[in-house]
TORMI-749131 format. One line per 10 residues: their letters; for each residue y, x, z of N, C-alpha, C. Coordinates in Angstrom, 3 decimals. Each point is the difference from the previous one (the first is absolute). Layout:
<pts>
A = Y X Z Y X Z Y X Z ~ ...;
</pts>
This chain:
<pts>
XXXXXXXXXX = -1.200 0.857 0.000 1.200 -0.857 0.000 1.241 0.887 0.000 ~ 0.886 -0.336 -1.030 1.026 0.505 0.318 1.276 -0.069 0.913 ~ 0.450 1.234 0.751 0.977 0.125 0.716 1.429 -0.933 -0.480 ~ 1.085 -0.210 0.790 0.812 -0.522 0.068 1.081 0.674 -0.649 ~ -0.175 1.519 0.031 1.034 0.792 -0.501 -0.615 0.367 -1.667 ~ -1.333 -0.045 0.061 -0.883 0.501 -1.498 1.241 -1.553 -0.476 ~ -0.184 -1.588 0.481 0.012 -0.733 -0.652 1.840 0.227 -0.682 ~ 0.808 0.380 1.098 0.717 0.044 0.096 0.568 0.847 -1.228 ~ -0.701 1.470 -0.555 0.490 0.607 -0.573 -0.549 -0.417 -1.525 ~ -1.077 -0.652 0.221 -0.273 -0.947 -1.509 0.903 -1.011 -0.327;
XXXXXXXXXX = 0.590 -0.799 0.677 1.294 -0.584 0.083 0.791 0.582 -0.815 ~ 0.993 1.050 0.381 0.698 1.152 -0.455 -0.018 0.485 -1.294 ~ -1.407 0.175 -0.029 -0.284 0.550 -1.505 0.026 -1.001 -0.924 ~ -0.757 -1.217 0.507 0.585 -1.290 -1.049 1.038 -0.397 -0.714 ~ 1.263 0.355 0.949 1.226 -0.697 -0.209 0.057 1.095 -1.259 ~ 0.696 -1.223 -0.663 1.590 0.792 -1.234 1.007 0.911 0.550 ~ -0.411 1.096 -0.682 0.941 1.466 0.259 1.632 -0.693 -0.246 ~ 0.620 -0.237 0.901 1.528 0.172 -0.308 0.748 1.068 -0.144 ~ 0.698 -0.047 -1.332 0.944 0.812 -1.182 1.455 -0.515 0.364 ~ 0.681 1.283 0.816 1.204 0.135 0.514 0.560 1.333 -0.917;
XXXXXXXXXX = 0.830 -0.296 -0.795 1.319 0.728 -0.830 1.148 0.175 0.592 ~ 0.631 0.732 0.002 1.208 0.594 0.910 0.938 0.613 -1.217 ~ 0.646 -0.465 0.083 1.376 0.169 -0.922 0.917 0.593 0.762 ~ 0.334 1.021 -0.051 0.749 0.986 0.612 0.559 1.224 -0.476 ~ 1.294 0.187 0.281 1.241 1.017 -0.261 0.918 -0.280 0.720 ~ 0.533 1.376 0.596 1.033 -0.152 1.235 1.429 -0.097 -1.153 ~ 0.210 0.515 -1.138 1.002 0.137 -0.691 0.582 -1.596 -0.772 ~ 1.040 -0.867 0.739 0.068 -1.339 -0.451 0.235 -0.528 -1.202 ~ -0.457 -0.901 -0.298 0.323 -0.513 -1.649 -0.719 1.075 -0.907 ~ -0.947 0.668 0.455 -0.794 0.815 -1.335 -1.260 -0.810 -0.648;
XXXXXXXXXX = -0.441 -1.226 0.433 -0.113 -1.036 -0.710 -1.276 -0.312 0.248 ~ -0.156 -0.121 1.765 -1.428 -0.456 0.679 -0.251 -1.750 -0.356 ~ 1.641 -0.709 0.266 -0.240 -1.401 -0.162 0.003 -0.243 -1.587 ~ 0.026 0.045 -0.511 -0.572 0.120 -1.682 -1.084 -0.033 -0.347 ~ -0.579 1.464 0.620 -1.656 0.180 -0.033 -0.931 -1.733 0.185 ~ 0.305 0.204 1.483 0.050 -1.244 0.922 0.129 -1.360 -0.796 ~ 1.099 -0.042 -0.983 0.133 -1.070 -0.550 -1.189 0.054 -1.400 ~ -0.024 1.092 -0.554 -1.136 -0.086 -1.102 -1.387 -0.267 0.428 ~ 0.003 0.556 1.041 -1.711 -0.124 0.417 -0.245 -1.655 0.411 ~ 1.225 -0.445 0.856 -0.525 -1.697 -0.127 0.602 -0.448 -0.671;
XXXXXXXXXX = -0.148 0.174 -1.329 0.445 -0.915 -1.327 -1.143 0.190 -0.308 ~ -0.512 1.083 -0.139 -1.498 0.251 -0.285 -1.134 -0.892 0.274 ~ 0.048 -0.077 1.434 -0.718 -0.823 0.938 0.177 -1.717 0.370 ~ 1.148 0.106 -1.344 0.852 -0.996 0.570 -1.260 -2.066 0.117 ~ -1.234 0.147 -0.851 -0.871 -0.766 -0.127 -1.497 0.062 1.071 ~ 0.588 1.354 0.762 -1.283 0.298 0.726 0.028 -0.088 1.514 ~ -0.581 -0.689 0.348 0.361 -1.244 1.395 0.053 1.260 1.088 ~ -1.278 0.966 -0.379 -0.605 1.209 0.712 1.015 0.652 0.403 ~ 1.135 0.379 -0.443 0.878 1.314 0.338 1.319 -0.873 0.721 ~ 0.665 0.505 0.854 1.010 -0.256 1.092 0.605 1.553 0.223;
XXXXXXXXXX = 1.588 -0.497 -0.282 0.714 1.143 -0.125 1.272 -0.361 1.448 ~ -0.014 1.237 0.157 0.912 -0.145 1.641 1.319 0.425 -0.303 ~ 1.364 -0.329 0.418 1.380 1.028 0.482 0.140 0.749 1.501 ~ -0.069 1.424 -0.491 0.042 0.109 1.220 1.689 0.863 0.313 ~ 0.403 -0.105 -1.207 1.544 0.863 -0.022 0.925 -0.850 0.747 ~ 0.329 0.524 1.117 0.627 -0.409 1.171 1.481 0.257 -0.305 ~ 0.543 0.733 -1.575 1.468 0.142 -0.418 0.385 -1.312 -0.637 ~ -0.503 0.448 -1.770 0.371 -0.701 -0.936 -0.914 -1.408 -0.303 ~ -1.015 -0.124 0.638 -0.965 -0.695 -0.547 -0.306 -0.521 -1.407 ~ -0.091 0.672 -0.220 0.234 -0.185 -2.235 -1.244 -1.131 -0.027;
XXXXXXXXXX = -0.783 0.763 0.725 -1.305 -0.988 -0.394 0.097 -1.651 0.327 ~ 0.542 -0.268 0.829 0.487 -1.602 0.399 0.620 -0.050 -1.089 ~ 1.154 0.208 -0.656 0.268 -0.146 -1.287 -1.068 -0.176 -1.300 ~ -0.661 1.034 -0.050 -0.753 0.200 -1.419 -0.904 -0.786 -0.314 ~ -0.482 -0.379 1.409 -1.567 -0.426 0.188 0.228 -1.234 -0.068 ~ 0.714 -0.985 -0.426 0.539 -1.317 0.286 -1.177 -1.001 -0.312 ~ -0.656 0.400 -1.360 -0.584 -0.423 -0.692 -1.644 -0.083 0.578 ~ 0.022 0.883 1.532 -1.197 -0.508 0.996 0.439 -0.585 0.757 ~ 1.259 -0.123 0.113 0.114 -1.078 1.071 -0.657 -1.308 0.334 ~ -0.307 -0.951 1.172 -0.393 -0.667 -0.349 -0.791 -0.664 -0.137;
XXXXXXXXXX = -1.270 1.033 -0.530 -1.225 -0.449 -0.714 -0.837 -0.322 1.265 ~ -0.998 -0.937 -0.710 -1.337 -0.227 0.831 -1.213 0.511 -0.525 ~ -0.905 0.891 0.551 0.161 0.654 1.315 1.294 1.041 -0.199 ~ 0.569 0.513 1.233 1.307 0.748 0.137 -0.263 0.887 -0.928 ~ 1.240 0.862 -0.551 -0.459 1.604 -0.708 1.000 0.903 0.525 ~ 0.842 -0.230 0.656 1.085 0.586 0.359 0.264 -0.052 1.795 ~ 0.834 0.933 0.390 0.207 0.163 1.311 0.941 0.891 0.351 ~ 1.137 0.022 1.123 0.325 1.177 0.257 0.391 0.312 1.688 ~ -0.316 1.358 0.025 -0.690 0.501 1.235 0.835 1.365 0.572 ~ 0.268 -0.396 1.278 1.177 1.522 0.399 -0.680 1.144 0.539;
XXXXXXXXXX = 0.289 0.880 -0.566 -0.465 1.148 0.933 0.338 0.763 1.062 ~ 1.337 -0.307 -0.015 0.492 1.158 0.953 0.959 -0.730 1.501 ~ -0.071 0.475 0.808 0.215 -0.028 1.305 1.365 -0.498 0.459 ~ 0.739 -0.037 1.056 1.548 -0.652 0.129 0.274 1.379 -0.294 ~ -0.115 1.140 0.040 0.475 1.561 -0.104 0.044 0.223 -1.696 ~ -0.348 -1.153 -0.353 -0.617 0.469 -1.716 -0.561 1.134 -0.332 ~ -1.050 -0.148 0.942 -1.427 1.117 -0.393 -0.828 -0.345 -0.974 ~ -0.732 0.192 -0.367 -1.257 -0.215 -0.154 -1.004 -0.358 1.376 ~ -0.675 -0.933 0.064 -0.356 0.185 1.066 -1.440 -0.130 -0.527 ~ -1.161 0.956 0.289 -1.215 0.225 0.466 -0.725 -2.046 -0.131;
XXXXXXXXXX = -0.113 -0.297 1.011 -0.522 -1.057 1.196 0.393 -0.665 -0.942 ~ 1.126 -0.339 -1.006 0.219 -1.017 -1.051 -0.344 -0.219 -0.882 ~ -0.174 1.201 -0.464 -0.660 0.306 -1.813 -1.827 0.014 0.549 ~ -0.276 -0.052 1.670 -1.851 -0.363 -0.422 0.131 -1.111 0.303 ~ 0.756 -0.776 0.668 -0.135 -1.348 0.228 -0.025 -0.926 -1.716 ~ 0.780 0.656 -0.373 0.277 -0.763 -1.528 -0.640 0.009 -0.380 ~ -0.787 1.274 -0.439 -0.879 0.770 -1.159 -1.198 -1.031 1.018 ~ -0.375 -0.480 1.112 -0.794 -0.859 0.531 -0.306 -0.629 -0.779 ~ 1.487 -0.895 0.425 -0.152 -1.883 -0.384 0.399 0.074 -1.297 ~ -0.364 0.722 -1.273 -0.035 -0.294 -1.003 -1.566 0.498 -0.213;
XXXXXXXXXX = -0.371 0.960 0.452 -1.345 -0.209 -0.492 -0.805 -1.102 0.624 ~ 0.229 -0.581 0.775 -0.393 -1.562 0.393 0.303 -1.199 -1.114 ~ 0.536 0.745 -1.224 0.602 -1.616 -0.497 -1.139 0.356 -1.130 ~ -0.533 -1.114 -0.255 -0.641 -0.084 -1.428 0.691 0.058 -1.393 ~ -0.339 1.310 0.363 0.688 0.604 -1.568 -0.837 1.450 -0.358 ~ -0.128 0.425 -0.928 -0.457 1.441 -0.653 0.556 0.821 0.045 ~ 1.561 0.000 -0.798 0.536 1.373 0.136 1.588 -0.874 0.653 ~ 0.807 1.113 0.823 1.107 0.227 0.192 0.661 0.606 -0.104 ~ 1.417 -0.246 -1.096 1.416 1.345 -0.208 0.813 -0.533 0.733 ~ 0.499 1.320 0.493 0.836 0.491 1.150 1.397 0.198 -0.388;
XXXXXXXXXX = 1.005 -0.573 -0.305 1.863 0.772 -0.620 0.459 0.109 1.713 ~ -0.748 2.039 -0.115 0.923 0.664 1.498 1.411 0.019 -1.010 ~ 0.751 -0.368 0.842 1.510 0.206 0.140 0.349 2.207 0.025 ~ 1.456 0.451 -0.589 0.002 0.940 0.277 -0.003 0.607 1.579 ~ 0.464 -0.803 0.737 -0.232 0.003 1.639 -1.020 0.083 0.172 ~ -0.902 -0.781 -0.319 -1.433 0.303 0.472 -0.886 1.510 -0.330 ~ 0.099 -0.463 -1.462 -0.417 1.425 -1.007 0.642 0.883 0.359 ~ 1.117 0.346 0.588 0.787 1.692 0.693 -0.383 0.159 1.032 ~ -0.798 -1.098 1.002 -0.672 0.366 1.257 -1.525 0.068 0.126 ~ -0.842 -0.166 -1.129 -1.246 0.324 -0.227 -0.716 1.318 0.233;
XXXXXXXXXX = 0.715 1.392 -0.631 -0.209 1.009 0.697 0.074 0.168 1.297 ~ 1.098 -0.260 0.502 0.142 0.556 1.117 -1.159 -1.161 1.588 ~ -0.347 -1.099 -1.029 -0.722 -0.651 0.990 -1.807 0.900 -0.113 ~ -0.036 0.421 -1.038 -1.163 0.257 -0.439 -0.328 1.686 0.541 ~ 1.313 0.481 0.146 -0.259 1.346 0.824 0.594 0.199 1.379 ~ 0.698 -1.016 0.892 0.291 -0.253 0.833 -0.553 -0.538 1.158 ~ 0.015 -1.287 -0.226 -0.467 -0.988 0.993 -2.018 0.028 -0.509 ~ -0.601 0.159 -0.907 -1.006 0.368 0.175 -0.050 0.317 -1.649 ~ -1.588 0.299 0.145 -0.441 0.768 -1.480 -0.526 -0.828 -1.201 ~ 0.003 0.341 -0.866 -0.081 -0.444 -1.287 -1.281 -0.766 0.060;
XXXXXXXXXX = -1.064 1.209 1.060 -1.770 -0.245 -0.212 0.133 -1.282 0.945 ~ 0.571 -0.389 1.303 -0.008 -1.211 0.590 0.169 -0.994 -0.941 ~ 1.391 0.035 -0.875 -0.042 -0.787 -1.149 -0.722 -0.830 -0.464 ~ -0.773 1.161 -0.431 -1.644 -0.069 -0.858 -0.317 -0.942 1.234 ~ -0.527 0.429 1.219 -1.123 -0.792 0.868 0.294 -1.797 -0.268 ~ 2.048 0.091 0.277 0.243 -1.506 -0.171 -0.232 -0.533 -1.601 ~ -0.185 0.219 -0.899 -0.682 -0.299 -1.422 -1.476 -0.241 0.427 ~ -0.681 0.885 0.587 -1.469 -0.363 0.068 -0.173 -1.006 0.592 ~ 0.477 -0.206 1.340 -0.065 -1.156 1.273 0.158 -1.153 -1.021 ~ 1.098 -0.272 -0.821 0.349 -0.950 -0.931 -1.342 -0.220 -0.969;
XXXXXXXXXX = -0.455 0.704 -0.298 -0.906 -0.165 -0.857 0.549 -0.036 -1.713 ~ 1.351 1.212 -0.340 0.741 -0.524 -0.550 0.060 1.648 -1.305 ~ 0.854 -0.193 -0.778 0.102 1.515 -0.797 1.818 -0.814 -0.046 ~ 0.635 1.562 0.521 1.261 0.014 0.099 0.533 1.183 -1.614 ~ 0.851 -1.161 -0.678 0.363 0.960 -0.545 1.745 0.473 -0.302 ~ 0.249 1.196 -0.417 1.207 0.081 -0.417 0.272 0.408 -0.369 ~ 1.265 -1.074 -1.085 0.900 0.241 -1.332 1.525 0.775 0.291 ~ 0.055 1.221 -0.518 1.328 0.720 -0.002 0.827 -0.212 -0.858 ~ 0.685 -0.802 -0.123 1.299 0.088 -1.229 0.697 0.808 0.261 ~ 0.328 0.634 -1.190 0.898 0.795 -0.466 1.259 -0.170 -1.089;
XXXXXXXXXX = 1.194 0.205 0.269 1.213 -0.249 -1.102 0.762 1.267 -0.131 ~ 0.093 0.000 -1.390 0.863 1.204 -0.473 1.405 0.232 0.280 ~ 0.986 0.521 -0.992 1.274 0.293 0.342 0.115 0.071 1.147 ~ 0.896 0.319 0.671 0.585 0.898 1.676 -1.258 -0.637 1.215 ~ -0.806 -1.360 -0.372 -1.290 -0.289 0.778 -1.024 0.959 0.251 ~ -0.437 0.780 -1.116 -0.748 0.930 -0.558 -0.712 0.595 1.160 ~ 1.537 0.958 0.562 -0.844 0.742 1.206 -0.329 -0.303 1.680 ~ 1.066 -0.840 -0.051 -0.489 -0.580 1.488 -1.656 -0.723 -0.063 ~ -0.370 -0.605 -1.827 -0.625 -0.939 0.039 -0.973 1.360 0.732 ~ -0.234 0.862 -0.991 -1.261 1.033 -0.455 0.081 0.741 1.318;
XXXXXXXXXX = 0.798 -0.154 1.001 0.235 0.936 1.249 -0.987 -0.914 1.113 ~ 0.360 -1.463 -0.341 -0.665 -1.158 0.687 -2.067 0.226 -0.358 ~ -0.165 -0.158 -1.097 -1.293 0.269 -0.795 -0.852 1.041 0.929 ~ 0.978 1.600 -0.562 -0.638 0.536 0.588 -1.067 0.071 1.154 ~ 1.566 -0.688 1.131 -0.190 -0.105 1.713 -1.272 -0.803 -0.102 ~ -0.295 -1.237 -0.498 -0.942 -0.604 0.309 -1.508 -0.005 -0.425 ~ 0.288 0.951 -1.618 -1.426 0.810 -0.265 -0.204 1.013 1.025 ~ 0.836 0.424 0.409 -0.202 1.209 1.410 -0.904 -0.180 1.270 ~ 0.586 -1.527 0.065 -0.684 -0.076 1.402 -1.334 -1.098 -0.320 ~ -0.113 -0.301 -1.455 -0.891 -0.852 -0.070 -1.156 0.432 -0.279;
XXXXXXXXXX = -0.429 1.091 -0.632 -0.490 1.070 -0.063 -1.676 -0.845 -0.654 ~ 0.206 -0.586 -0.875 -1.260 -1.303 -0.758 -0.811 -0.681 0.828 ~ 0.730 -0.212 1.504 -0.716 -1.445 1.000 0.161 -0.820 -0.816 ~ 1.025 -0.556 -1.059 0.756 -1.317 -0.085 0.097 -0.175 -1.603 ~ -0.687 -0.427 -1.071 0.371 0.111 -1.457 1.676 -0.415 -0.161 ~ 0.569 1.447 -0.704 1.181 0.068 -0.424 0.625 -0.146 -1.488 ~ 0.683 -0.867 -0.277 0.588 -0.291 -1.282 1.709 0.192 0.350 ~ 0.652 0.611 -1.341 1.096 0.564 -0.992 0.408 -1.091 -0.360 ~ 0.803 -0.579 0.120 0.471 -1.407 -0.651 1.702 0.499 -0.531 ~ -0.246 -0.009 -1.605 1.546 0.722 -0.313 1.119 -1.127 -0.728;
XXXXXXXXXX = 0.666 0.110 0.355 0.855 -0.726 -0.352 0.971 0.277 -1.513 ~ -1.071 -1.035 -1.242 0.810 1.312 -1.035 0.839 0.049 -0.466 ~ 0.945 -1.130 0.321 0.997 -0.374 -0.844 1.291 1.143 0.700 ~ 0.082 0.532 1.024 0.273 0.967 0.997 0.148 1.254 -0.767 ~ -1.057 0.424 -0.780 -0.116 1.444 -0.428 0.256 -0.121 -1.550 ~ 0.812 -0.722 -0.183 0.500 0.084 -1.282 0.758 1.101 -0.269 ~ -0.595 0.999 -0.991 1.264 1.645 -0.352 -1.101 0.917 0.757 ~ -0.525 -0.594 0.836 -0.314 1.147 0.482 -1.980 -0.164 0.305 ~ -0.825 0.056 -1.236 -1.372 -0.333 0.323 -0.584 1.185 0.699 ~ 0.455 1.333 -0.192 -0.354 0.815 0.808 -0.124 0.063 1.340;
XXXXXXXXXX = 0.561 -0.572 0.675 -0.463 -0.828 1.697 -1.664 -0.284 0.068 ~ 0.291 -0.973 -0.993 -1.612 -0.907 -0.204 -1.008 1.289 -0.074 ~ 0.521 0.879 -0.801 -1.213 1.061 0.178 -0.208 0.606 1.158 ~ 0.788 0.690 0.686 0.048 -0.011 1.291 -0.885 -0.916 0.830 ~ 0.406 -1.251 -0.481 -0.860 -0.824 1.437 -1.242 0.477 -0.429 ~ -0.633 -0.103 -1.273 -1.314 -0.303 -0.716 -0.848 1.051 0.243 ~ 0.749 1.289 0.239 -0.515 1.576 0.516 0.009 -0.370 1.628 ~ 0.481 -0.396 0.638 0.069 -0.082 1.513 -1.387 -0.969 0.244 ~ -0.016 -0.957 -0.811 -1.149 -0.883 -0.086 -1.450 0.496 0.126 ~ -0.110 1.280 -1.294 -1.088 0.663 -0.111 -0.165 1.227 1.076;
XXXXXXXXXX = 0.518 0.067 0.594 0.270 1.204 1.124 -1.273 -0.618 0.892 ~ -1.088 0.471 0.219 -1.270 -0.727 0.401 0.500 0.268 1.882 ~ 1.282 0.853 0.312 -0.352 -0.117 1.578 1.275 -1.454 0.466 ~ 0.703 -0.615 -1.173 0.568 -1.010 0.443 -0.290 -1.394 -0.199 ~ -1.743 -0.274 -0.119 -0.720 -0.876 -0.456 0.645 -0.746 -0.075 ~ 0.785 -0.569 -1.223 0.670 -1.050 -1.220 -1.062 -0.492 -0.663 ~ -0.533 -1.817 0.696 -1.005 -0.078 -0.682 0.471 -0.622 -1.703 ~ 1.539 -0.265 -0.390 0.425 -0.992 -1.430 1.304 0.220 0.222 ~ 0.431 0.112 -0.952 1.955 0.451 -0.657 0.069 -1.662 -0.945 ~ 0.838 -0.907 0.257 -0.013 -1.024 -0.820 1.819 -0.048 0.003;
XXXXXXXXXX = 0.033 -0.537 -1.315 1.543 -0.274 -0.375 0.129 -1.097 -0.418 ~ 1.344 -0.785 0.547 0.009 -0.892 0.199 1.611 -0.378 -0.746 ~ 0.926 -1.461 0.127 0.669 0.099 -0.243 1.269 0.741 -0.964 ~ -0.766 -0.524 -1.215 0.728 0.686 -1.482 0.799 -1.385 -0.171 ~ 0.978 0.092 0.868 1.288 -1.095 -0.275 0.906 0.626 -0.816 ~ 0.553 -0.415 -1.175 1.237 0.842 -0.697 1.270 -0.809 0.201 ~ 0.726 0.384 0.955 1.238 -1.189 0.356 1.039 -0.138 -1.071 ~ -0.406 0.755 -1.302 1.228 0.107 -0.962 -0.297 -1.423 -0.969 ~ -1.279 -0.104 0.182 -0.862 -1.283 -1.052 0.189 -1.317 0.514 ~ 0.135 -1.014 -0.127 0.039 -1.323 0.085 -1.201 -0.573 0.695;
XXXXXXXXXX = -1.205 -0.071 -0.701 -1.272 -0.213 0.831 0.354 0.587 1.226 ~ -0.281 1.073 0.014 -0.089 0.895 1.265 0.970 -0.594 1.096 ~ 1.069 -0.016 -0.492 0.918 -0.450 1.110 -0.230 -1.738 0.230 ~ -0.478 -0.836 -0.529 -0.576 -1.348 0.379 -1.400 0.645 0.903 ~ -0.279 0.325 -0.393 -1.826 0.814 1.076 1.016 0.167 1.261 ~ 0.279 1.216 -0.022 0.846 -0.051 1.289 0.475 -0.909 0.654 ~ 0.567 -0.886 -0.893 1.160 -0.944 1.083 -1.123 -1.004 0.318 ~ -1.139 -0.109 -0.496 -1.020 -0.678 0.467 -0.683 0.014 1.152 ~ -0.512 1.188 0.235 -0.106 1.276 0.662 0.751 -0.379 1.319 ~ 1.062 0.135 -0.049 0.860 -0.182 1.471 0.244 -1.332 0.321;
XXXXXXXXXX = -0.767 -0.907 -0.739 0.469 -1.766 0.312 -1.258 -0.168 0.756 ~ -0.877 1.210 -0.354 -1.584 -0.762 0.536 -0.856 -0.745 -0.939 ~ 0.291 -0.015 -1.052 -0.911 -0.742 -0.859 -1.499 0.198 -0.720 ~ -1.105 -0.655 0.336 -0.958 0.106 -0.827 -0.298 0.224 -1.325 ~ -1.078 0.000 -0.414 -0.494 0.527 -1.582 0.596 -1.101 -0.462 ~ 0.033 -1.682 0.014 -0.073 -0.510 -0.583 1.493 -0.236 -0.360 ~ 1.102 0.784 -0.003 1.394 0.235 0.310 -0.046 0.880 -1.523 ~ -0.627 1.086 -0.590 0.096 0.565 -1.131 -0.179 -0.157 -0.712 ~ 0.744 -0.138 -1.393 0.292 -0.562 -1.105 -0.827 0.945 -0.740 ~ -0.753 -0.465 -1.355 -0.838 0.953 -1.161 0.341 1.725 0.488;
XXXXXXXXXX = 1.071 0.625 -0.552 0.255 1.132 -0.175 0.057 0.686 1.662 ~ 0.561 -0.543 0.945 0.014 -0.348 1.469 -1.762 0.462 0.697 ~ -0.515 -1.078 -1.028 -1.281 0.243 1.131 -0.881 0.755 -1.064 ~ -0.041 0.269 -0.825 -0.746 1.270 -0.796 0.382 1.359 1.381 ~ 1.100 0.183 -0.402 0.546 1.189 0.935 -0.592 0.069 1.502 ~ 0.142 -1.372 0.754 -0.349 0.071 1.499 -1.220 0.148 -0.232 ~ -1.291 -0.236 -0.814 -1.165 0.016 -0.274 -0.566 1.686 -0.005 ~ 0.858 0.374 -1.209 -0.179 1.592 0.087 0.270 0.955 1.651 ~ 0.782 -0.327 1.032 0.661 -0.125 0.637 -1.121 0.168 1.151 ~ -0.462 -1.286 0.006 -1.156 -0.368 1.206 -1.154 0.808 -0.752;
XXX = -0.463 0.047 -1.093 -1.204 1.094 -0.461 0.092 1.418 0.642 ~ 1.149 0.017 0.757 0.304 1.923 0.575 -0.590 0.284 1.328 ~ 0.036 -1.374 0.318 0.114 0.418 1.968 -1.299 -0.906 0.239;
</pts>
């Protein structure tokens, strides 16, 4: 007969692995809520995925995400992280990262705020270690992952200074993705190579470099995408030439 804890850990193994994405860059407006917004446009038919705000500044994502608002079952939520001191606080981000893996859902994206995302290092080499981390992913029964955006012009190096820090201390506990922002590195694709060599650098395990956001604000389409974009609007918002583009768009990420 089996034990209570044997039964217990067959339990465990049963459940559906929950898929937590982390959208994060301490450098603001380099274009985490974007990401954020493509991936649930993506998702936008799939009951499974629930996307959170957790940017305690700008909240772009309450904006973008309009188009989950709403729905039954929920797809949307937003959730504070940080303390009356505006920390980060520890005790908040497991309580959360909890009661969302309690909700029936598959995967969850995360829009950290630059507040949040500029205090990630220092929570991760501070207040405890990266490998505890890990333990709270396992306890969850969960695969944590995280997306680095990156934006060019004068973004560039704080972004790639940010990157670094967190391939540093992440050291391949945690699958890591390059999320570039390309409309950013216009004039200058030589960046992109850069990231793409930093990528292959096997001691900063980069598991995918994806590019995203080829908005051309000089074009007409483009600038209706956008202004779409910031109203919150769904797929069903893009016109022929409109949603060819957002199509190509969501094929990246």
């Amino acid at each position: 007969m089996a034990s209570p804890a044997t039964d217990f850990i067959k339990t465990q193994m049963n459940k559906t692995m929950k898929q937590f994405q982390f959208n994060i860059q301490a450098k603001g407006g380099a274009g985490k809520s974007m990401l954020t917004y493509l991936q649930a446009l993506k998702q936008q038919d799939n009951d499974r995925y629930y996307f959170v705000d957790f940017d305690s500044s700008v909240k772009s994502s309450c904006q973008q995400l309009k188009f989950l608002q709403g729905k039954t079952p929920s797809r949307f939520a937003t959730m504070s992280l940080l303390d009356q001191r505006e920390k980060l606080d520890r005790q908040l981000l497991f309580e959360n990262l909890f009661e969302l893996s309690q909700k029936d859902y598959d995967c969850f994206y995360l829009d950290f705020g630059a507040p949040e995302s500029d205090q990630l290092p220092s929570l991760f080499s501070k207040d405890y270690t990266i490998g505890e981390f890990k333990a709270v992913q396992d306890e969850l029964n969960a695969k944590f992952t995280f997306n680095v955006v990156i934006a060019g012009g004068s973004a560039y190096e704080p972004c790639t200074f940010y990157l670094q820090k967190i391939a540093l201390l992440n050291k391949g506990l945690f699958e890591l993705n390059i999320y570039i922002n390309e409309n950013t590195f216009a004039g200058t694709p030589g960046l992109i190579g850069e990231l793409m060599a930093f990528r292959s650098d096997d001691a900063n395990h980069i598991n995918a470099v994806n590019l995203y956001g080829d908005f051309d604000i000089t074009t007409a389409p483009h600038r209706s995408i956008l202004q779409k974009i910031s109203e919150g609007q769904g797929l069903e918002a893009y016109q022929f030439i409109e949603k060819i583009k957002m199509q190509k768009e969501l094929s990246k990420i």
